[in-house]
C-alpha positions as CSV (number, residue, x, y, z in Angstrom):
1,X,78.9,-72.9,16.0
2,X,80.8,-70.3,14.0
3,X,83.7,-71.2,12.9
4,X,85.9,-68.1,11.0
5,X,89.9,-68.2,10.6
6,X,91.5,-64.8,9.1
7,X,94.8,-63.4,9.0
8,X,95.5,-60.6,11.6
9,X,95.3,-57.5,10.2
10,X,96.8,-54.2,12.2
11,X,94.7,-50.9,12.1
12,X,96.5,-48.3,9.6
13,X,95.5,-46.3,13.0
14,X,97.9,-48.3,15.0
15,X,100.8,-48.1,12.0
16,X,100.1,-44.4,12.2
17,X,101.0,-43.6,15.7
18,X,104.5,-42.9,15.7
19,X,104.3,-40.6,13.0
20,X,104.6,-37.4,15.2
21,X,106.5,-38.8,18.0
22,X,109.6,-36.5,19.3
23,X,111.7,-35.8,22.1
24,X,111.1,-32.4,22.5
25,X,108.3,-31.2,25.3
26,X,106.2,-28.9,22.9
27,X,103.7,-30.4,20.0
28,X,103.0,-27.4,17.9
29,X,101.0,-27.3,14.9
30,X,102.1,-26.4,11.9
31,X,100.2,-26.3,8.3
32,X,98.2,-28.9,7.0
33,X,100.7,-29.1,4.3
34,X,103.7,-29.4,6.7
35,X,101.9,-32.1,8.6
36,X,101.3,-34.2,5.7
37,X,104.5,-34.5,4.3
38,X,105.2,-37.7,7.0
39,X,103.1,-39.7,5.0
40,X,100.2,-40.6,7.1
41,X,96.2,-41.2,5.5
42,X,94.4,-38.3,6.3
43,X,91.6,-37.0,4.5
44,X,92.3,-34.2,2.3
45,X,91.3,-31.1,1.9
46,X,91.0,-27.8,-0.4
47,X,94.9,-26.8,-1.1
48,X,94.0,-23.3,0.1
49,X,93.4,-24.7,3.7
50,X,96.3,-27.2,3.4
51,X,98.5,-23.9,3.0
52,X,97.0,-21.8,5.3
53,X,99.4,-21.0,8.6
54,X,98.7,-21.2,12.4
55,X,97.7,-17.7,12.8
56,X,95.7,-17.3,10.2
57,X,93.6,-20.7,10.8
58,X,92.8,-19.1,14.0
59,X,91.6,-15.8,12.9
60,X,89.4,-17.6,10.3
61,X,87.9,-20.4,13.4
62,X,87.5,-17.4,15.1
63,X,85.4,-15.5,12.8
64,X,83.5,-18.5,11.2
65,X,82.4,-19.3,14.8
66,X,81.2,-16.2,15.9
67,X,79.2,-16.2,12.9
68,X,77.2,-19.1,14.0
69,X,76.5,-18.3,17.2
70,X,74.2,-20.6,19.6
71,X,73.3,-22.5,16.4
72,X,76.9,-24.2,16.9
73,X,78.1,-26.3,19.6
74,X,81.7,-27.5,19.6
75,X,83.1,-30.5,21.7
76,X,86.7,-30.9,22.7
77,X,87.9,-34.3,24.1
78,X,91.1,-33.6,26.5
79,X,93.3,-35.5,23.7
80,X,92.8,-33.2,21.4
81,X,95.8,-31.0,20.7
82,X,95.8,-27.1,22.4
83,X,95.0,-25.3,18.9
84,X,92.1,-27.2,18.4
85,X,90.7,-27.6,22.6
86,X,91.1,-23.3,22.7
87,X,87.9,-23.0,20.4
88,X,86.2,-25.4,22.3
89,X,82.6,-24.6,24.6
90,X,83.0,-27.9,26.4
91,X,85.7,-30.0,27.2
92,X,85.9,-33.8,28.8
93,X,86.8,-37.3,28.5
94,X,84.2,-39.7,26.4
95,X,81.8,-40.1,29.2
96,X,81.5,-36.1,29.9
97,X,81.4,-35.5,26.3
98,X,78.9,-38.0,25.5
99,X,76.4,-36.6,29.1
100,X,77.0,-32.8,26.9
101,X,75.4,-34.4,24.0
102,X,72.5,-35.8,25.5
103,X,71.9,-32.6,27.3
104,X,72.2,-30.0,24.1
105,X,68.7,-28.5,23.5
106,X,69.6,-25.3,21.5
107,X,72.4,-26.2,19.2
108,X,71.9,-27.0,15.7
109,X,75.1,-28.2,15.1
110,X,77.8,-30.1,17.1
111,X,81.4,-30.0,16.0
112,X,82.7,-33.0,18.1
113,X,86.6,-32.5,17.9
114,X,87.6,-36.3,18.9
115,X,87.0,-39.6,17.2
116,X,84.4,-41.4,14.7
117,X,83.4,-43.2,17.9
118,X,82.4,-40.3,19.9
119,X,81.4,-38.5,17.2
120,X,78.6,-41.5,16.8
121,X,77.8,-41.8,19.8
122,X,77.1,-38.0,20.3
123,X,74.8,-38.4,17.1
124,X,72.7,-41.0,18.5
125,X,72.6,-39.2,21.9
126,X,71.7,-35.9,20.2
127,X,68.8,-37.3,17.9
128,X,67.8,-37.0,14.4
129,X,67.2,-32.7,15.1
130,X,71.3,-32.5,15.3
131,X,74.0,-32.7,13.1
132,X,77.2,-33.7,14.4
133,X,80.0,-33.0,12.5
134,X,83.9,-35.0,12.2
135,X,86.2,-32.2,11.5
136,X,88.5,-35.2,9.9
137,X,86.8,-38.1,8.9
138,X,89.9,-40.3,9.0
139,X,89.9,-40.0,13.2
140,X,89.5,-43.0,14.0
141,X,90.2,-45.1,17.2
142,X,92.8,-47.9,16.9
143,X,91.2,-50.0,19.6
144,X,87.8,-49.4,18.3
145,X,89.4,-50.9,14.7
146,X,90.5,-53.7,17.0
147,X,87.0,-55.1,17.1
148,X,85.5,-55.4,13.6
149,X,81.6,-56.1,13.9
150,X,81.5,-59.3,12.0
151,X,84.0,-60.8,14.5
152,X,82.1,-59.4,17.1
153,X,79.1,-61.3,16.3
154,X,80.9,-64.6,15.3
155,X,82.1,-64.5,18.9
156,X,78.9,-63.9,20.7
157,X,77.1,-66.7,18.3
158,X,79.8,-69.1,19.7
159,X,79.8,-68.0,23.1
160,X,75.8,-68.1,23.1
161,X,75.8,-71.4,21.4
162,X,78.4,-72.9,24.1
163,X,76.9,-71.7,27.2
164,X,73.4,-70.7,26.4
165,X,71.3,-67.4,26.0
166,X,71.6,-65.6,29.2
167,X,74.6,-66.8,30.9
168,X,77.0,-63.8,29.3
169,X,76.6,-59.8,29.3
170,X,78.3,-58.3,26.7
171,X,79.9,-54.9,27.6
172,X,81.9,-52.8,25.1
173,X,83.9,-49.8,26.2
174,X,82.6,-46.9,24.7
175,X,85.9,-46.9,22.1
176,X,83.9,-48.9,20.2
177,X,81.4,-48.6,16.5
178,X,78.1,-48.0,16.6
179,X,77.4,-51.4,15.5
180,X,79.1,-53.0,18.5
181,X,77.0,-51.0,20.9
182,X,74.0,-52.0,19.1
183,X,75.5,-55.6,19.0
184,X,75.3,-54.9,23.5
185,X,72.1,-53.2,22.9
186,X,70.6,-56.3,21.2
187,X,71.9,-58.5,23.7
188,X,70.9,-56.9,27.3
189,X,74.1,-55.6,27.7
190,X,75.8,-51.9,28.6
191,X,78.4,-49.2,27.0
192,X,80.4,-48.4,29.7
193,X,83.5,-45.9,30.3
194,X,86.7,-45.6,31.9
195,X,84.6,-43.7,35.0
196,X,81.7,-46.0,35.6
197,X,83.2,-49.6,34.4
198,X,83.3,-51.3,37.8
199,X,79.5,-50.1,38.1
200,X,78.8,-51.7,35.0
201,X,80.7,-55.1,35.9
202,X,78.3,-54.9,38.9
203,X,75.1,-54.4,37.4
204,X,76.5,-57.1,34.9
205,X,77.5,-59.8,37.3
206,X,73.9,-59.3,39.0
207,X,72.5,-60.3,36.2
208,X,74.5,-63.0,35.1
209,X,77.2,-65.7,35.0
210,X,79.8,-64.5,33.1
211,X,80.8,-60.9,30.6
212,X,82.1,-60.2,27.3
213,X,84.2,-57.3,27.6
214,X,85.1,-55.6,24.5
215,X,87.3,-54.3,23.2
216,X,90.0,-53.1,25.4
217,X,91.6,-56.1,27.1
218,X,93.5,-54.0,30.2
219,X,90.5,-51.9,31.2
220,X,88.5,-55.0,31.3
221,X,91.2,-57.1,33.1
222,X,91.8,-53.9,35.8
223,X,88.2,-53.4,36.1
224,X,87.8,-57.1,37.0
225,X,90.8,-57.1,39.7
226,X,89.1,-54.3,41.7
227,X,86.0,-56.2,41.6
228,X,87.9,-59.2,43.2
229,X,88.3,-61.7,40.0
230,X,91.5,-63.1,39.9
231,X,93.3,-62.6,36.8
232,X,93.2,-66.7,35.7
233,X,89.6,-66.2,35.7
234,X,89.9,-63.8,32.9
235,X,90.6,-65.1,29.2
236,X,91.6,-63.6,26.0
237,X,89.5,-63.7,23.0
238,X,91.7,-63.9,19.7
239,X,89.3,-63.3,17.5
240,X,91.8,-64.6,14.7
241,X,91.1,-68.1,16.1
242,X,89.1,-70.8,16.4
243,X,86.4,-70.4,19.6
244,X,88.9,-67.6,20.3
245,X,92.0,-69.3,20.9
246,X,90.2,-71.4,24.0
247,X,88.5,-74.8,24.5
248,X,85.5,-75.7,25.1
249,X,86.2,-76.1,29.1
250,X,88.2,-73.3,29.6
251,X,85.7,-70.9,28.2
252,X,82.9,-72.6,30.6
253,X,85.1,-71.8,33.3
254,X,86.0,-68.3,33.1
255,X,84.2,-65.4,34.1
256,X,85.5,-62.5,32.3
257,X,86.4,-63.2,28.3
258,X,88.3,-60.5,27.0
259,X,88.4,-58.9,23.6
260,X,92.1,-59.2,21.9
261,X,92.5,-55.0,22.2
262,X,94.4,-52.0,23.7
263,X,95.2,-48.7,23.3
264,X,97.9,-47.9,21.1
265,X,98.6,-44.7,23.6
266,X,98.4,-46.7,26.9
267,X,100.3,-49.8,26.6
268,X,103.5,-47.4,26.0
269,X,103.4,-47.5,29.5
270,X,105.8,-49.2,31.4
271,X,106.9,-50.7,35.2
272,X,110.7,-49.6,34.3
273,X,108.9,-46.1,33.1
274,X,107.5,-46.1,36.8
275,X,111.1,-47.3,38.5
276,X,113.0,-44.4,36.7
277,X,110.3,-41.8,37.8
278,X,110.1,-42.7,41.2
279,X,114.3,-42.8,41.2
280,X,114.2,-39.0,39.9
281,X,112.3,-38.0,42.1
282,X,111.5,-40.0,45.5
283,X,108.4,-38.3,46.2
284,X,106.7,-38.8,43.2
285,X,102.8,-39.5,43.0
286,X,102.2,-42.0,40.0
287,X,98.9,-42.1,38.6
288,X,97.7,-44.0,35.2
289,X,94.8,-44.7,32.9
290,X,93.4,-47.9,33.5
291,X,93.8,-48.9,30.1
292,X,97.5,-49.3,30.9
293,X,98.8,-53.2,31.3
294,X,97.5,-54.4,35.1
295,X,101.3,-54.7,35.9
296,X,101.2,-50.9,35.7
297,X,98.1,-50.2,36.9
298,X,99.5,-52.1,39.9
299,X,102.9,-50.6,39.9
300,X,101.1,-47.1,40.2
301,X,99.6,-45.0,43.0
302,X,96.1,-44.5,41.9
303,X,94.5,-45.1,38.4
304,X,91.3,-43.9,36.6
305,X,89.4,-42.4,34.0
306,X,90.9,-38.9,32.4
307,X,88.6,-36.9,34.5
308,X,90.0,-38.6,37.3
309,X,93.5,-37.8,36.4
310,X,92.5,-34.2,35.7
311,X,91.0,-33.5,38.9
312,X,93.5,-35.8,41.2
313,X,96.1,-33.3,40.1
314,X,94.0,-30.3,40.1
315,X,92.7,-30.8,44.0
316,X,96.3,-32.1,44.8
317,X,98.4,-30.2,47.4
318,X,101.2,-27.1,45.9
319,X,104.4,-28.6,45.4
320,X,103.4,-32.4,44.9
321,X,104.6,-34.2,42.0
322,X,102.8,-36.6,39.7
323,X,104.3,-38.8,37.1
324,X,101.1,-39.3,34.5
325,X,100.0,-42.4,32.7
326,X,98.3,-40.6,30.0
327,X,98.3,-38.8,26.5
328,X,100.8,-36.4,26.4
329,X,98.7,-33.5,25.1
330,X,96.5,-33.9,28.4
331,X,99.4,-34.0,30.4
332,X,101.2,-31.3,28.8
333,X,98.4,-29.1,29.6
334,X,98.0,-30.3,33.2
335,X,101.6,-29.2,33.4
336,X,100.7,-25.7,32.3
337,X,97.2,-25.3,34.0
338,X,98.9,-26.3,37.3
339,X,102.2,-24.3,37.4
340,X,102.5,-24.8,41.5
341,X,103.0,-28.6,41.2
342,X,105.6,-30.7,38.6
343,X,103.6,-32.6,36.1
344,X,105.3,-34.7,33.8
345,X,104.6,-38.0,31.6
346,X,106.1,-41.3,32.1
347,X,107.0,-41.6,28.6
348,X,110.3,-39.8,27.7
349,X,109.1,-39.8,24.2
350,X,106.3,-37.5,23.6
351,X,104.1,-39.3,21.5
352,X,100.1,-37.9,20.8
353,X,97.3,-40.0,20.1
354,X,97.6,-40.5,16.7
355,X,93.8,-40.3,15.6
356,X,93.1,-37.4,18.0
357,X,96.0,-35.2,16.7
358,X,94.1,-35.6,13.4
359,X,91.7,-33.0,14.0
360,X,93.9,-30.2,12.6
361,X,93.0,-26.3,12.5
362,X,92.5,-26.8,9.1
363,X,90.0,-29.1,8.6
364,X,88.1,-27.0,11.6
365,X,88.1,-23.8,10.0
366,X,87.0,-25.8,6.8
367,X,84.2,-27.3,8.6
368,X,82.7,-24.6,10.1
369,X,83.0,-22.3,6.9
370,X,80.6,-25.1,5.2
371,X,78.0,-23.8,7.9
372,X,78.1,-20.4,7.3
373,X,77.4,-21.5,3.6
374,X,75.0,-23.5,4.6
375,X,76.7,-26.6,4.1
376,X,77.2,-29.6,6.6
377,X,80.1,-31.4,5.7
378,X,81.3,-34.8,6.8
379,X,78.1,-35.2,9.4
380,X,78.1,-38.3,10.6
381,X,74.8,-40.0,10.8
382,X,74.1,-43.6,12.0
383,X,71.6,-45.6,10.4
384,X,68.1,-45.8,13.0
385,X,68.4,-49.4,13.8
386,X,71.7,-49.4,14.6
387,X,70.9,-46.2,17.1
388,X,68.0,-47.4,18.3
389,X,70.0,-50.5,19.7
390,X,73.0,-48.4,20.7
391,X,70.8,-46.0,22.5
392,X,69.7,-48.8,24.4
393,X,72.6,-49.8,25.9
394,X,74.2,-46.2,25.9
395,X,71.0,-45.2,27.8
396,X,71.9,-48.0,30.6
397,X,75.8,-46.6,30.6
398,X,74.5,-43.1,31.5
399,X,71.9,-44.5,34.2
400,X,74.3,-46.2,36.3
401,X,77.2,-44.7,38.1
């Protein structure tokens, strides 16, 4: 039995994400330089792109992109602010994103405008003939930081130990490292996403006793309430603590054990949030991520993925109105791509993802004018063993729906 005690430590991700919260309804960009003065850990760049204006970042993307042709592929996860998403060929959530990078024959080069995780996970997905480039290497994911690998794998050693090789399935949301998907692929166990997580409990729970879901604690606990577990059979990992927090009985008898994670974006969420919206305005359709607490999840309408919020509104009826669970730059966007119904977040406050609003114009234009000189700068590569177990269980995530 492992036995490892450390002081909680909170993700300079998770510090970070108030830093561009406002009141007002518009998040424009403004110059590197600008951005920076609020003090937040980004990686720098050249001064001249740090000074360089809206306008003329674009003019530059624009021509540094033409240049390159079919040789360049860039991804645009729906987070990602509206200056960046305008330059992008495809657009989705993690799951769509990470089905474009497995598909990509011709490209040479993905620009994957998201976070680390996705960006890995498009890398091993896309093989060693593609280079997939972090416009910012400092996106991160502060639920992905949530699950460091060595407490991964002191968990799973006790959990093993206790209840013996076969009786758990580790699943990790795809916000998670490499390493951890490797850590699944190792194990027999899946990636899954927000769209296909219930499949994945399924194939799980056909297999075995019991999961390991890491590392997002709500989407676990939702995804196990519509697969009929009752919340007291569902347990929280602290991986802070001793066996997690738990004794020896209670972890025998649960059937879900849930990493100690969230989304810094989703649990902003509130029931009161829902009451207000619902006060203003009577007929009101509610719908959230399931990453949201289960008390929301349950206080809304409907709940799923980001592709399922994106095309709930789009195929809804003229005139409804939806009160969004969601980042605000999606649901900003929704708002304006769907003028004939009222889209509006639950969250007064507009705060972006953090992480994702890293990917600035700046560090895009500087990106792709390393390609047109023939240099690939911050590609990120995952060691072969590490991919080759990821693969595995990213391979299972894409096979079952």
């Amino acid at each position: 039995m492992v036995v490892t005690v450390r002081e909680p430590t909170i993700p300079i991700t998770e510090i970070e994400q108030s830093a561009f919260c406002q009141t007002d309804e518009e998040l424009k960009s403004k110059s590197l330089l600008e951005e920076l003065k609020v003090d937040v850990r980004w990686q720098k760049l050249p001064v001249s792109y740090m000074r360089m204006e809206p306008e003329e970042l674009d003019r530059r993307i624009l021509e540094a992109r033409a240049a390159l042709g079919t040789r360049l592929m860039i991804l645009g996860h729906h987070y990602q602010r509206d200056e960046i998403i305008r330059f992008a060929d495809l657009r989705g959530d993690s799951f769509k994103l990470s089905q474009f990078a497995a598909e990509q024959e011709d490209a040479e080069y993905i620009i994957f405008c998201g976070v680390h995780f996705m960006a890995e996970t498009a890398s091993i997905l896309g093989g060693p003939d593609k280079k997939v480039v972090l416009p910012n290497l400092t996106a991160g994911c502060s639920m992905a930081d949530m699950a460091h690998v060595d407490d991964v794998l002191d968990c799973w050693d006790d959990l093993s130990g206790l209840l013996g090789d076969g009786a758990i399935t580790p699943i990790t949301y795809m916000n998670s490292t490499a390493a951890i998907k490797a850590m699944c692929g190792r194990n027999d166990g899946i990636v899954c996403t927000s769209s296909n997580a219930e499949a994945t409990y399924k194939w799980a729970l056909e297999k075995g006793e019991k999961i390991l879901f890491l590392p997002d604690q709500h989407l676990g606990r939702n995804t196990g309430v519509k697969m009929g577990i009752r919340p007291d059979e569902m347990i929280v990992w602290n991986p802070f603590k001793s066996m997690g927090g738990h004794t020896e009985d209670e972890l025998r008898q649960a059937k879900v054990i849930l990493w100690q994670g969230h989304c810094s974006v989703h649990t902003r969420f509130t029931v009161p949030q829902i009451e207000e919206a619902r006060q203003r305005h009577p007929d009101v359709n509610v719908v959230v991520h399931p990453e949201c607490t289960m008390e929301v999840v349950q206080a809304a309408d409907s709940n799923g993925s980001t592709e399922f919020i994106k095309k709930t509104i789009e195929d809804a009826a003229p005139g409804t109105k939806w009160a969004v669970g969601t980042e605000i730059s999606l649901v900003n966007r929704l708002a304006k791509e769907n003028p004939d119904k009222t889209v509006f977040c639950l969250d007064s406050v507009v705060c972006p993802c953090s992480t994702m609003y890293r990917i600035h114009p700046a560090y895009l234009s500087w990106v792709l004018d390393g390609l047109n000189e023939g240099i690939v700068l911050n590609e990120i590569v995952v060691d072969p063993e590490t991919a080759g177990y990821a693969k595995i269980a990213l391979d299972r995530m894409l096979s079952i729906v």
